[in-house]
N, CA, C and O of each residue as an XYZ file, in Angstrom:
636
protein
N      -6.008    -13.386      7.053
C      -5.660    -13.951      5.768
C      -4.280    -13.422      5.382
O      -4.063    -12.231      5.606
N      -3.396    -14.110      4.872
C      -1.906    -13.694      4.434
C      -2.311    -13.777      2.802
O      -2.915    -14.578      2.088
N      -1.689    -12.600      2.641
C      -1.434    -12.309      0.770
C       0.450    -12.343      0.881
O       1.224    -12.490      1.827
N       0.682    -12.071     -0.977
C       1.492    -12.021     -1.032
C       1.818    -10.789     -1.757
O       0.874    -11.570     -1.873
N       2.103     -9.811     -2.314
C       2.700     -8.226     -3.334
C       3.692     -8.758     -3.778
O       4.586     -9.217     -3.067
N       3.684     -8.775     -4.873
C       5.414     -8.962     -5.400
C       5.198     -8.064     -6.496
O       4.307     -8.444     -7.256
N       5.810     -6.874     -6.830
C       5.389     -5.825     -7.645
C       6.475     -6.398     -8.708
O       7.438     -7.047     -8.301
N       6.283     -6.135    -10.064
C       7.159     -6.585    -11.577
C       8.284     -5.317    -11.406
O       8.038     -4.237    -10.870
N       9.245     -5.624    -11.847
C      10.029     -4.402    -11.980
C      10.630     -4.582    -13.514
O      10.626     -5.612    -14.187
N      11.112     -3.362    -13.845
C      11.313     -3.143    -15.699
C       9.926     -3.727    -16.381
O       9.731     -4.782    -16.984
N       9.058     -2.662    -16.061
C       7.576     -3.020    -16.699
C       7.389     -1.584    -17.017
O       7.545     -0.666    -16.212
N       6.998     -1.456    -18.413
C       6.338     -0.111    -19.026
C       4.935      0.308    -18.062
O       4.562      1.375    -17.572
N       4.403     -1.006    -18.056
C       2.807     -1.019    -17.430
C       3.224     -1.422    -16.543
O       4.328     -1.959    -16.635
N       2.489     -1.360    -15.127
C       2.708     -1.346    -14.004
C       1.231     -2.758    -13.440
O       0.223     -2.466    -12.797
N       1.518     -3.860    -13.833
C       0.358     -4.775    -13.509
C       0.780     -5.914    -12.535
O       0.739     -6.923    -13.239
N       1.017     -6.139    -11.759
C       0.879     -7.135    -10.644
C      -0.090     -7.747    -10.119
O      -1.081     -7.028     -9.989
N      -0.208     -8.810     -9.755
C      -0.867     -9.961     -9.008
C      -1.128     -9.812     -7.517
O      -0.044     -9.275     -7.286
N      -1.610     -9.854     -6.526
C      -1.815     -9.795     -5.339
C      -2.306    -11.673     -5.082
O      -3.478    -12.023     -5.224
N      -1.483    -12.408     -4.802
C      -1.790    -13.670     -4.319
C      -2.297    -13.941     -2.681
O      -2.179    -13.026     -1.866
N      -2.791    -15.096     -2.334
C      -2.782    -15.472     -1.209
C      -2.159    -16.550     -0.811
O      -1.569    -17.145     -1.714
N      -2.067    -17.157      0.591
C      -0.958    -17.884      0.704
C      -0.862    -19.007      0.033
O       0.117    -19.744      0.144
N      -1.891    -19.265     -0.753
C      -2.008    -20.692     -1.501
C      -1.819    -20.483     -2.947
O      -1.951    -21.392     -3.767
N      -1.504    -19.250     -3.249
C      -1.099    -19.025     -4.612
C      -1.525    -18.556     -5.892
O      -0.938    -18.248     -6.929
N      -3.412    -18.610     -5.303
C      -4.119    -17.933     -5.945
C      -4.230    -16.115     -6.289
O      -4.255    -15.194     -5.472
N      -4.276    -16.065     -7.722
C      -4.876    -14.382     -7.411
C      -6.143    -14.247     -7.251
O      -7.146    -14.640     -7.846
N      -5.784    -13.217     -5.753
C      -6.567    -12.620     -5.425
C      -7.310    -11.195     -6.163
O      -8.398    -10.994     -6.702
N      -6.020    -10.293     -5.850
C      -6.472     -8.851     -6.565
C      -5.183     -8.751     -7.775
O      -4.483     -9.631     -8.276
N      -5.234     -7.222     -7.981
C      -4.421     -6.944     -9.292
C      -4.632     -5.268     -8.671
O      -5.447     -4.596     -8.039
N      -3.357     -5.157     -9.304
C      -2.893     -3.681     -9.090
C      -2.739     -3.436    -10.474
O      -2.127     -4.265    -11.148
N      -3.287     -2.241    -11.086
C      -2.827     -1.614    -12.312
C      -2.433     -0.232    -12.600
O      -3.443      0.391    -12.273
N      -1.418      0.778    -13.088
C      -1.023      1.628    -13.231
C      -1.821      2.504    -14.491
O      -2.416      1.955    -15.418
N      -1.685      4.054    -14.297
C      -1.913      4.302    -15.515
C      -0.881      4.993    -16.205
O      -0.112      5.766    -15.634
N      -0.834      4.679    -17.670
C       0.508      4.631    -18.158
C       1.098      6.605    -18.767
O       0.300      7.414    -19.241
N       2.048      6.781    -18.629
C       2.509      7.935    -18.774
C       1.597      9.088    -17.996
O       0.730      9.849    -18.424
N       2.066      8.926    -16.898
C       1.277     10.091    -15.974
C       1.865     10.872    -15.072
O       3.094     10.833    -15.010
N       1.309     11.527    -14.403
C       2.493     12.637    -13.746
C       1.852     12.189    -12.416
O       0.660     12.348    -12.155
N       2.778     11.603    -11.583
C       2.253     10.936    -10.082
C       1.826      9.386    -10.529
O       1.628      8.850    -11.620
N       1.782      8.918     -9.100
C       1.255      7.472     -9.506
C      -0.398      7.398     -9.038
O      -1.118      7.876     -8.161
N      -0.515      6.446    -10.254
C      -2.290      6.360     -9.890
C      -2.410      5.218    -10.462
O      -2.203      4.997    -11.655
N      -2.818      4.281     -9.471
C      -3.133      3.304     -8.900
C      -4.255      2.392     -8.624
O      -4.534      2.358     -7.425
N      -5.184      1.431     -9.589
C      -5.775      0.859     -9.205
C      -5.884     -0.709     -8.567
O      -5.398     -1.777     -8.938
N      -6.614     -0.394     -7.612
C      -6.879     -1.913     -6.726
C      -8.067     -2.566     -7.517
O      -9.068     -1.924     -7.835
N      -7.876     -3.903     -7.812
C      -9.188     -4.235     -8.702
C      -9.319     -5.922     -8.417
O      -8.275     -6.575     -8.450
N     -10.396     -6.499     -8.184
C     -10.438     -7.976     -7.426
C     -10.403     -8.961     -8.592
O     -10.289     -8.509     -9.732
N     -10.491    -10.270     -8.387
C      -9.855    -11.206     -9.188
C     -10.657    -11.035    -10.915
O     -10.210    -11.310    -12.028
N     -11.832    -10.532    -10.526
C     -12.798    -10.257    -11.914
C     -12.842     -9.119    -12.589
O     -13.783     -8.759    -13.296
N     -11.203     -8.153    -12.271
C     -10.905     -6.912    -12.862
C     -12.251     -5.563    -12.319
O     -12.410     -4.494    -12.908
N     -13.063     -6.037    -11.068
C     -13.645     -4.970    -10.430
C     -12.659     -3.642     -9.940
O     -11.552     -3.987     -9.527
N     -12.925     -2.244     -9.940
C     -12.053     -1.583     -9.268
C     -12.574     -1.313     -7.866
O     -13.712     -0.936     -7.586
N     -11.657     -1.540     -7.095
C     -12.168     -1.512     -5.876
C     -11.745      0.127     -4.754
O     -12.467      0.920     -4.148
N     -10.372      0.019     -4.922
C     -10.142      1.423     -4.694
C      -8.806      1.941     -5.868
O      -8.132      1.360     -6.718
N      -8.887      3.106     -5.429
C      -8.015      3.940     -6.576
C      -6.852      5.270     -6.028
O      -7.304      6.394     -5.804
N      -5.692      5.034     -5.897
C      -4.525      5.512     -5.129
C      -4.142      6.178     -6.038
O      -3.701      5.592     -7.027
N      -4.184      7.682     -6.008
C      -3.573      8.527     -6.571
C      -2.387      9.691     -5.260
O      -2.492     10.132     -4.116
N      -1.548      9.713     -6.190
C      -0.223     10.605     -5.476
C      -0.790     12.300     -5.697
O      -1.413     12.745     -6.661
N      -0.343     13.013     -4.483
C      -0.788     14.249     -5.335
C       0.736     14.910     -4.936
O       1.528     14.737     -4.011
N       0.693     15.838     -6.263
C       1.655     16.381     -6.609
C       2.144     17.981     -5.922
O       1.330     18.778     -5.455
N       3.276     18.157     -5.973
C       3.896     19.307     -5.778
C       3.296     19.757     -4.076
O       2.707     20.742     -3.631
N       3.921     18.178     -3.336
C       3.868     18.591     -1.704
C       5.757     17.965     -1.402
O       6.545     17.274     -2.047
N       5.787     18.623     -0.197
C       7.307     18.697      0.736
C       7.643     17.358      0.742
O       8.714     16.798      0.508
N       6.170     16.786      1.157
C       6.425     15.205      1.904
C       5.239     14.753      0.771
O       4.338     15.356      0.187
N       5.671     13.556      0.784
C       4.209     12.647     -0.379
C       3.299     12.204      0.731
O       3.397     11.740      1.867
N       2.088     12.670     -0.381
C       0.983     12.431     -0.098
C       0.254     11.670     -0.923
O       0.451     11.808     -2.130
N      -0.857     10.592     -0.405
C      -1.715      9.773     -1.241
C      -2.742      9.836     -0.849
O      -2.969     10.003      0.350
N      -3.793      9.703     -1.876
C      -5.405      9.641     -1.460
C      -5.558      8.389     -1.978
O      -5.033      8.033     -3.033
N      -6.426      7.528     -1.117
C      -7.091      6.360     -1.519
C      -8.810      6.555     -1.721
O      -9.655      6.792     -0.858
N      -8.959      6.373     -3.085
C     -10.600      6.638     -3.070
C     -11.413      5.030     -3.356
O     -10.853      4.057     -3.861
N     -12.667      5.076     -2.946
C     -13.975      4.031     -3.123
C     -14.879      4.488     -3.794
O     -15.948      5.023     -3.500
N     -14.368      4.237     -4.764
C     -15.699      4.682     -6.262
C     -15.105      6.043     -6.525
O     -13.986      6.203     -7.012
N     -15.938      7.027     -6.165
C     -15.504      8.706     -6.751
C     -15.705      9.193     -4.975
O     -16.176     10.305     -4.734
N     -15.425      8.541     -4.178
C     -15.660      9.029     -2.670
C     -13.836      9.076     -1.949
O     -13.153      8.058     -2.065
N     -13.225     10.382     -1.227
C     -12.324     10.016     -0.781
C     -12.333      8.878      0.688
O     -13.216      8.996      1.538
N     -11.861      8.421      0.739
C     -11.840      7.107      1.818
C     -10.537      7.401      2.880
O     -10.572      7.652      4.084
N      -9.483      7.280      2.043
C      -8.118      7.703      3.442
C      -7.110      8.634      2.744
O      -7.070      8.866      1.535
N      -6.531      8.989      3.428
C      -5.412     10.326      2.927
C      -4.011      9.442      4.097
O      -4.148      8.996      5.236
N      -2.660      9.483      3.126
C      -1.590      8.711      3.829
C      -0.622     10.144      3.807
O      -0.889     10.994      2.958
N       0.113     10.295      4.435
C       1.028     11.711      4.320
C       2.649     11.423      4.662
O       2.775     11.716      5.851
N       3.538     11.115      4.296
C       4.326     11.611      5.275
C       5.252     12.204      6.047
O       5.831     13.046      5.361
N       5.739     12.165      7.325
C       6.174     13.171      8.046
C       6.917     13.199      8.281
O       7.430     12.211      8.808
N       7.545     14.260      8.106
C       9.111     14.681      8.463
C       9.668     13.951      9.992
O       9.073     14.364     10.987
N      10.189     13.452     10.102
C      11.140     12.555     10.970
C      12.386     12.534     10.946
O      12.915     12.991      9.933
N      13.239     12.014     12.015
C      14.839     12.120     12.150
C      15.285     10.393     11.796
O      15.986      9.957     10.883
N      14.754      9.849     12.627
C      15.015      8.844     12.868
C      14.593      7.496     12.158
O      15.277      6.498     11.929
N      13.368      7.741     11.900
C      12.146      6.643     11.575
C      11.296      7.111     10.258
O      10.864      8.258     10.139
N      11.184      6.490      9.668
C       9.787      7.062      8.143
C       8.796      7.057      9.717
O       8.880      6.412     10.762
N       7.957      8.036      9.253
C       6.619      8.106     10.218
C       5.702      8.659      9.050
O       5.939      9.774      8.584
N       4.366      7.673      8.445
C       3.435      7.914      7.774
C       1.930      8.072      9.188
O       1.401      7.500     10.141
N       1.903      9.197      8.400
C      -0.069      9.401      8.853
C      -0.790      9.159      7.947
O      -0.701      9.676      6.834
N      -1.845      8.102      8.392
C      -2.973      7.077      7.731
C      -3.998      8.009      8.562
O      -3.953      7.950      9.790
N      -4.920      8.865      7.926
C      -6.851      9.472      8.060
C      -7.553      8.912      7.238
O      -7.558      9.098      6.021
N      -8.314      8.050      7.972
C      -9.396      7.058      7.163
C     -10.779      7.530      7.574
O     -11.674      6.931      8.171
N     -10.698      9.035      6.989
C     -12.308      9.553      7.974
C     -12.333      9.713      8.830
O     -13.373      9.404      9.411
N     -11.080     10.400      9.710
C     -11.081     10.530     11.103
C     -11.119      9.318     11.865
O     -11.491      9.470     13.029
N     -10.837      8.178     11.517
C      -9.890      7.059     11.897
C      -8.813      6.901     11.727
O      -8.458      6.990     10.552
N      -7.826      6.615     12.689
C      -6.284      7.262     12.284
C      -5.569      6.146     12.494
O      -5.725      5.782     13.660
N      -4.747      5.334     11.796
C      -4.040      3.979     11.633
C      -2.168      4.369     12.087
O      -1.592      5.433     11.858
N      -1.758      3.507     12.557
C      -0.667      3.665     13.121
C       0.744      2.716     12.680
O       0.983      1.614     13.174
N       1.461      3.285     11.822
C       2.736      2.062     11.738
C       3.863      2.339     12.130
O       4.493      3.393     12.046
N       4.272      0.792     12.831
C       5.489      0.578     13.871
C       6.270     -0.442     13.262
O       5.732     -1.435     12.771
N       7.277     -0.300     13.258
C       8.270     -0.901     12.820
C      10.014     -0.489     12.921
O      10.375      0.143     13.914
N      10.871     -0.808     12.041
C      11.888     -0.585     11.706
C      11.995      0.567     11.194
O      11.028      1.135     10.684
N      13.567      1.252     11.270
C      12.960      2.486      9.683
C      13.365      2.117      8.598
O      13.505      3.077      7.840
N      13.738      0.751      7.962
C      13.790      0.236      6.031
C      12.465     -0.487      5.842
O      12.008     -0.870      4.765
N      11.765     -0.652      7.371
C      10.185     -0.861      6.872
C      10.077     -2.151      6.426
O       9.088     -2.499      5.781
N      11.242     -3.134      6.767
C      11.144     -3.974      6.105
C      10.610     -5.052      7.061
O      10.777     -6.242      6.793
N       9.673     -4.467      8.688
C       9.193     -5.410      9.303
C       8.667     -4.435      9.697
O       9.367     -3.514     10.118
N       7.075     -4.320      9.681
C       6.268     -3.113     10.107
C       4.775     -3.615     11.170
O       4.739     -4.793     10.816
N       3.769     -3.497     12.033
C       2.401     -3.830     12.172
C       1.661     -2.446     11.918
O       2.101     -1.434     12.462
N       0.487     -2.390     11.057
C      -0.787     -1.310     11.166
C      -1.413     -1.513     12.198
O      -1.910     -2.612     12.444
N      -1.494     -0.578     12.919
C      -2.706     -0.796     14.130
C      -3.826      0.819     13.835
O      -3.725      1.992     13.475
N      -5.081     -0.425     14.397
C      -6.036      1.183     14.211
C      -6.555      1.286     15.744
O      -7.341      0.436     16.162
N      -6.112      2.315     16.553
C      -5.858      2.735     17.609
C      -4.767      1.770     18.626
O      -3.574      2.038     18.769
N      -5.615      0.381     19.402
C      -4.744     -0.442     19.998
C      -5.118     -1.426     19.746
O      -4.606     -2.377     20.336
N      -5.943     -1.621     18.980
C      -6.316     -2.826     17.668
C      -5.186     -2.937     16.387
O      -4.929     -2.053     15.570
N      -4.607     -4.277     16.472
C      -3.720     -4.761     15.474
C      -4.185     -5.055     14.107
O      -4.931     -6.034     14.078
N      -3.999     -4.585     13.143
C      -4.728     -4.635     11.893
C      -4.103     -5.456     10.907
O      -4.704     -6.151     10.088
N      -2.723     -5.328     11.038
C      -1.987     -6.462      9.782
C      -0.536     -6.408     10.216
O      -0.055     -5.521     10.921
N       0.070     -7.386      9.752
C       1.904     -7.628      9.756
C       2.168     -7.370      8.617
O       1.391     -7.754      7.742
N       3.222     -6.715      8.308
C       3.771     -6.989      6.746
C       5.461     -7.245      6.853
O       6.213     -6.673      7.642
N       5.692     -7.868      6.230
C       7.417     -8.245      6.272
C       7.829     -8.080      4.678
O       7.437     -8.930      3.879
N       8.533     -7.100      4.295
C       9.131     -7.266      3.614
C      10.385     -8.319      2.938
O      11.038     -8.645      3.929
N      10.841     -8.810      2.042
C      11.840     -9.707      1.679
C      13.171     -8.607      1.434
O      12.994     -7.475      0.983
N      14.014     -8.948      1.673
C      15.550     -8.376      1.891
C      15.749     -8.569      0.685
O      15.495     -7.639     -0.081
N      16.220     -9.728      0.193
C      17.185     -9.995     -0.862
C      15.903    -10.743     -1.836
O      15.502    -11.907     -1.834
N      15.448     -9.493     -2.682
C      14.260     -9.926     -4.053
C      14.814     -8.773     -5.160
O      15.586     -7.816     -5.109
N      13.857     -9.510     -6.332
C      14.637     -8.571     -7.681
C      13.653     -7.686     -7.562
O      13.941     -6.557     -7.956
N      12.690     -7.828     -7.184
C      11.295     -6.673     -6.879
C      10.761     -6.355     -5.549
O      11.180     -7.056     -4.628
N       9.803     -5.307     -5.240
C       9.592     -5.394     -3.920
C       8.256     -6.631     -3.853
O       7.264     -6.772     -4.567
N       8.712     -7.332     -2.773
C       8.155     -8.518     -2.193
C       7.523     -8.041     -0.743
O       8.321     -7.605      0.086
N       6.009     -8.113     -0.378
C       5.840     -8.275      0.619
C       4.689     -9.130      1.106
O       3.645     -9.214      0.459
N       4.924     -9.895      2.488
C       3.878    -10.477      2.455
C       3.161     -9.654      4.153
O       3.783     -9.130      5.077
N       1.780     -9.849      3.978
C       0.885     -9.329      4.453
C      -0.138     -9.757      5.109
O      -1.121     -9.947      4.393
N      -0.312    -10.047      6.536
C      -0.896    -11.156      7.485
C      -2.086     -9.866      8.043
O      -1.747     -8.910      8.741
N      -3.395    -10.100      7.587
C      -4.639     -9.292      7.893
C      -5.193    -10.050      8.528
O      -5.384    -11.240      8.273
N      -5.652     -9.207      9.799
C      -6.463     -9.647     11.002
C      -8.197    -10.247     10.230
O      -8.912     -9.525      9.535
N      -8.404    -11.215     10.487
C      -9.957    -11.262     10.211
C     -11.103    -10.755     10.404
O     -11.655    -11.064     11.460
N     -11.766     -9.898      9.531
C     -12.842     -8.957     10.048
C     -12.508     -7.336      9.129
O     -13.243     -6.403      8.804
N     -10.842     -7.653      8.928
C     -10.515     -6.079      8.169
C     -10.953     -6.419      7.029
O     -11.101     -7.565      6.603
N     -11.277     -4.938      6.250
C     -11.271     -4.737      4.877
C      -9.944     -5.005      4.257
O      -9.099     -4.115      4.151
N      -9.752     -6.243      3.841
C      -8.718     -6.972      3.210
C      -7.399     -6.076      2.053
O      -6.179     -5.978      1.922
N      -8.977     -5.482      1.293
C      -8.685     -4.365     -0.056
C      -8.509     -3.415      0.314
O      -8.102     -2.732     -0.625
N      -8.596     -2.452      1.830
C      -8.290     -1.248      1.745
C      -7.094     -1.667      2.408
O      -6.231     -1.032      1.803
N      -6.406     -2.479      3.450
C      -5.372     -2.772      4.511
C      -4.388     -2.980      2.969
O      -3.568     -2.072      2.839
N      -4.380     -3.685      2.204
C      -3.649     -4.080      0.826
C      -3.309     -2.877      0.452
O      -2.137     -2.708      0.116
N      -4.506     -1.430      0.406
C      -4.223      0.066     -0.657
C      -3.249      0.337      0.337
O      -2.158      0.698     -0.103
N      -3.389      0.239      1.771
C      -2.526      0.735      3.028
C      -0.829      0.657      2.430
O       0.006      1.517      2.149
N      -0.842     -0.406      2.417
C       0.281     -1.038      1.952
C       1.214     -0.812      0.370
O       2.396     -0.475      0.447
N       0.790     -0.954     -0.520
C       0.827     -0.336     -1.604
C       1.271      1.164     -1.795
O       1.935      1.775     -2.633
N       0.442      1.549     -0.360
C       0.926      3.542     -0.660
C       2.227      3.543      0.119
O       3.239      4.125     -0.273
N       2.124      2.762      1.393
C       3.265      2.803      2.786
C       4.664      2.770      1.548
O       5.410      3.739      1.404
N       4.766      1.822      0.963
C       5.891      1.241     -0.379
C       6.051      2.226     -1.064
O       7.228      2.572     -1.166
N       5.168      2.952     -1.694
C       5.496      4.104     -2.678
C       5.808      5.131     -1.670
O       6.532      5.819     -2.389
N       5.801      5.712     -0.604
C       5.927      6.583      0.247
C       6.943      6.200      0.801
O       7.612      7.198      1.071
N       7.635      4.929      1.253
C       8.662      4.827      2.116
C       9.892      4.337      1.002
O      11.015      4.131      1.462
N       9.652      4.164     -0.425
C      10.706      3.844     -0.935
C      10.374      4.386     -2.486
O      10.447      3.688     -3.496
N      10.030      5.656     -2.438
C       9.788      6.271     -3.818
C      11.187      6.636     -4.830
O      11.285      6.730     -6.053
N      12.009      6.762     -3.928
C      13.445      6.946     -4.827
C      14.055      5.976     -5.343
O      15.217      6.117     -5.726
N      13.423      4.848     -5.450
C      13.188      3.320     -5.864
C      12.526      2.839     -7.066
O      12.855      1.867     -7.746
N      11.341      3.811     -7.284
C      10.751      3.397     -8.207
C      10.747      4.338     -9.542
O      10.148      3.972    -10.554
């Protein structure tokens, strides 16, 4: 299934749309307002929360936890590199892999040598734009939190 992210920029509140390729919303991302780190909810077209991305604070490299209900689910980190952003995705001792460019602006998730999603960023947008091609069979909503954190982690001096 292909979605679309197009995050609002000059927004007090932090609320975006998650579409699919036909234009419908799907999910919604919502912020919480005046906080120290970003925290992040994923929530489906009927304002369910589905998962919940919080930044944790006062590390070298950023780190994010993605939780399911009050359960941690994946931890994103990332790692010091020369060359390339290199994020580590632990989804419970399932470990997800992204390849790409280093502006990230053409990336694939793979979970081991299984292909999990494309994402292509847009070059020339007033916000970050990405669209997001998920293999059928993935958890749609957590491959989406994937994504969401990869953005705040690979372009935080941005936001």
């Amino acid at each position: 299934m292909k979605y679309i992210i197009r995050q609002k920029i000059w927004s007090v509140k932090d609320r975006f749309s998650i579409k699919d390729e036909f234009e419908n919303d799907r999910f919604f991302v919502e912020s919480k307002f005046l906080t120290l780190g970003n925290k992040l909810y994923l929530l489906d077209a009927y304002g369910n929360q589905l998962f919940y991305i919080e930044q944790k604070l006062f590390k070298i490299m950023p780190v994010y936890e993605i939780f399911s209900g009050d359960q941690l689910f994946a931890v994103l980190k990332r790692k010091f590199s020369f060359l390339k952003p290199k994020v580590e995705i632990d989804q419970n001792g399932t470990f997800y892999l992204i390849s790409g460019n280093a502006l990230a602006h053409e990336f694939t998730i793979t979970r081991g040598n299984t292909l999990v999603a494309r994402v292509s960023k847009e070059w020339f947008a007033f916000s970050d734009t990405y669209g997001v091609d998920i293999v059928s069979g993935e958890n749609e909503a957590f491959i989406l939190s994937l994504v969401i954190c990869i953005d705040q982690i690979l372009h935080e001096d941005n936001h």
